[in-house]
C-alpha positions in Angstrom: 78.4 99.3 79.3 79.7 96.4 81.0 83.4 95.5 81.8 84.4 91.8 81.2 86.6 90.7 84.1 89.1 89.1 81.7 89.6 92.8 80.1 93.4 94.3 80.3 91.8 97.5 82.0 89.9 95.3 84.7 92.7 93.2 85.4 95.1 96.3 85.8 92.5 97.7 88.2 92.7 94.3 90.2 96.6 94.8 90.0 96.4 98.3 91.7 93.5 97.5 94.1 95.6 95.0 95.8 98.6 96.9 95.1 97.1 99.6 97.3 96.1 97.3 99.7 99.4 96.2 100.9 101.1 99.3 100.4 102.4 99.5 103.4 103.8 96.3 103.8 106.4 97.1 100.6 109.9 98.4 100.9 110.8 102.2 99.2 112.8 100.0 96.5 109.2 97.3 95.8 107.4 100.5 95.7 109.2 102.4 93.3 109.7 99.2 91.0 105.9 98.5 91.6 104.6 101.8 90.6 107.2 102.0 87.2 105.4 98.7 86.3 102.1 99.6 87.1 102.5 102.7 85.6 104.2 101.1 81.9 101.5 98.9 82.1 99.0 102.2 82.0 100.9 103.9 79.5 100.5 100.3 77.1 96.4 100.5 77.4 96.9 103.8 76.0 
């Protein structure tokens, strides 16, 4: 099975690759908004 790039699921992986990436680099408050996004987003793909 292949996994079009343009796909919500692959461009949500994208989104948390890179959001990993610079982790450390966010403040508490970008965090906590960043993972409540990330993790509405999640919830939307079902």
């Amino acid at each position: 099975m292949r996994i079009s790039p343009d796909s919500p699921t692959m461009k949500l992986y994208q989104e948390f690759t890179t959001f990993n990436f610079y982790w450390d680099s966010y403040t508490i408050e970008e965090r906590k908004k960043l993972n409540k996004d990330f993790m509405q987003k999640l919830y939307e793909l079902g």
